[in-house]
N, C-alpha and C positions, 0 to 999 in steps of 0.2 A: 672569441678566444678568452678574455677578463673571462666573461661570465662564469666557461664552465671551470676554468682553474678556481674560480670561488665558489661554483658547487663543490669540486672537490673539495676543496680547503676547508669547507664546510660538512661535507657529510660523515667523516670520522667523527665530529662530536655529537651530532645528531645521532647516529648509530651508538655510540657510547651512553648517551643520555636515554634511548630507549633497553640498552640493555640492563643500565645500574641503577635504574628503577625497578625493575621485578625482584635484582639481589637482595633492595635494601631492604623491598616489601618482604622476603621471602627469611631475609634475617631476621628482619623484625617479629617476623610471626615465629621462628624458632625462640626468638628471647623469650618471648611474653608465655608461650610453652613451658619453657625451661622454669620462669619465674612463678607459674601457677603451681608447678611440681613441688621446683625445691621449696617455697615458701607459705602453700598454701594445700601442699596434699599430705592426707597424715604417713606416717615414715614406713607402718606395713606397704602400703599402694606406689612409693615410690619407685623400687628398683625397676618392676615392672614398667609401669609409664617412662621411666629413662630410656628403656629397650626398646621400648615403642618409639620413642621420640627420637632416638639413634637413628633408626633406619629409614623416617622422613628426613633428619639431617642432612643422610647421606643420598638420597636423591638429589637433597639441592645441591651439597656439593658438585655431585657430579652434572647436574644441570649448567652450571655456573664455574667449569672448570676454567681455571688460570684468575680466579680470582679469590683473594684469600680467609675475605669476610666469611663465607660460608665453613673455610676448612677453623678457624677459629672456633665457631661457634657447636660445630660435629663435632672439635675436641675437648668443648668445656663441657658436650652433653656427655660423652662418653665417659669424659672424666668423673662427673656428678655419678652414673650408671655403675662406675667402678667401688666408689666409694660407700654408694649403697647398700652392692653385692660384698665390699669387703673379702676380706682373709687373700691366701694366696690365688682363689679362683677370680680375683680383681687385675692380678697382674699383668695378663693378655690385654687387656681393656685399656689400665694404663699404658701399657707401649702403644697402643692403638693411639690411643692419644695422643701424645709424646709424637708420631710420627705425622700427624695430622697439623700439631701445631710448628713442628720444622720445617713442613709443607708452605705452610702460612707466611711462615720468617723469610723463606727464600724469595718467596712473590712480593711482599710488600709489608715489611716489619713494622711499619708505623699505623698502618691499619689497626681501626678501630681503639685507635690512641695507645697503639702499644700491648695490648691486650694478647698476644699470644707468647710477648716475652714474660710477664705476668701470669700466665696460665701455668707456660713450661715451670718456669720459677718455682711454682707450687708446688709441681709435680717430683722435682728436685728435693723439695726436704720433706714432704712427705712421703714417700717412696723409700721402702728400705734400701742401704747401700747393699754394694757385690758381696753373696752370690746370688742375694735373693732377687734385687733388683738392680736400676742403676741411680738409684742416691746421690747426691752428693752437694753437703751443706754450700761447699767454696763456689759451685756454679750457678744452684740457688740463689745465692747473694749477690752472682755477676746479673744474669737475669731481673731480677727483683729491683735490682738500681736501673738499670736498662729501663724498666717500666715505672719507675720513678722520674727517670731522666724524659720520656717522653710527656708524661701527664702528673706533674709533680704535685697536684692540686686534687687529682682522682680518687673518689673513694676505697677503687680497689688497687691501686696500688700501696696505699697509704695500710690499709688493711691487712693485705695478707705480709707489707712487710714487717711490722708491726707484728702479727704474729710471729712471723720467723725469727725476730727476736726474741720475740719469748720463751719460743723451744728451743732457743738458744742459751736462754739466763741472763738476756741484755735487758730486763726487766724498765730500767728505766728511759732506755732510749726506744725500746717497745711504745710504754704509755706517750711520747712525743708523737710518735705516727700515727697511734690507735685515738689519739686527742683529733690530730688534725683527719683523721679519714671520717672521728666524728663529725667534725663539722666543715665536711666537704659540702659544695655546692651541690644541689639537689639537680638528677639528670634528668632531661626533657621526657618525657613518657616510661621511664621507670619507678614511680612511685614504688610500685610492690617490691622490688627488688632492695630499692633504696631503704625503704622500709625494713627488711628483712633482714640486709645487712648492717644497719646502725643497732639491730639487737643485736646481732652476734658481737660488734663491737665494747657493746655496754658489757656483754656476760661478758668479754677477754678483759675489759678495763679490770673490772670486779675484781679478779684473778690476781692480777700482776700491780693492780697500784697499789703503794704501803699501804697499811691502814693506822 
């Protein structure tokens, strides 16, 4: 009787454990996608390869339903895809998004250190306000602390809030974030990425510190 109560007691995490290994392999292969695109394919070849890389996202989603890391990472592609394609024909793409990363928040907001409060955040102040979209600076900056509050030390939290500063005119409390997102800790198997974005970093310092 012991026994099989402690197979049971046991087999929920074995079963957890063969499931949230094929996610992490299957996220993982979406970042390293994402990061060969955004940072390493020249900017004609991109929108295309996002659209391509959407719709492998979106099998894993749906592979891996109820679990959030995938719906995160279909929204950062989608989102990248939107911004690509630009003008008002992006705007489908971002609520695509947007509904993909509220998805994410209800499942498990701390996923991925926070990263889909971070995304949304983005999507918040760069996104026109009503009528054209749903904008809106005051929820941006609720989000954007949210993914501060979770990963205070992360390069992309430190980053995009740091920008939102800046398109804000908070120029100097901008250069505080975009200092420390410079010298964030370097992430386990994202070189390219990390890479990529410490330039963007340097071009926004350039910009916004006195001279």
């Amino acid at each position: 009787m012991k026994k099989s109560l402690l197979m049971l007691a046991l087999l929920p995490v074995a079963a957890f454990t063969t499931w949230a290994a094929p996610v992490d392999d299957a996220v993982t292969e979406l970042q390293r996608d994402w990061e060969v695109i955004r940072y390493q394919t020249p900017a004609a070849e991109r929108e295309k390869r996002f659209e391509s890389l959407s719709a492998k996202a979106h099998k894993v989603t749906e592979a891996f339903a109820g679990r959030s890391e995938p719906l995160v990472w279909e929204g950062i592609i989608v989102s990248s895809w939107a911004g690509e394609k630009g003008g008002l024909g992006a705007l489908s793409l971002v609520k695509q998004a947007k509904g993909l990363y509220e998805q994410a928040l209800q499942i498990d907001d701390k996923a991925l250190e926070g990263s889909a409060y971070n995304s949304l955040g983005v999507l918040y102040y760069k996104v026109p306000g009503w009528p054209l979209g749903f904008g809106d600076k005051a929820k941006a900056k609720e989000l954007l602390q949210k993914a501060l509050a979770i990963n205070p030390q992360g390069i992309d939290p430190n980053f995009f809030y740091g920008e939102y500063l800046a398109e804000n005119d908070r120029m100097a409390e901008a250069v505080t974030y975009l200092e420390k997102a410079l010298n964030a800790p370097p992430r386990p198997g994202r070189q390219v990425a990390d890479t990529g974005r410490r330039e963007e970093i340097r071009a926004l310092l350039a910009k916004v510190k006195p001279r």
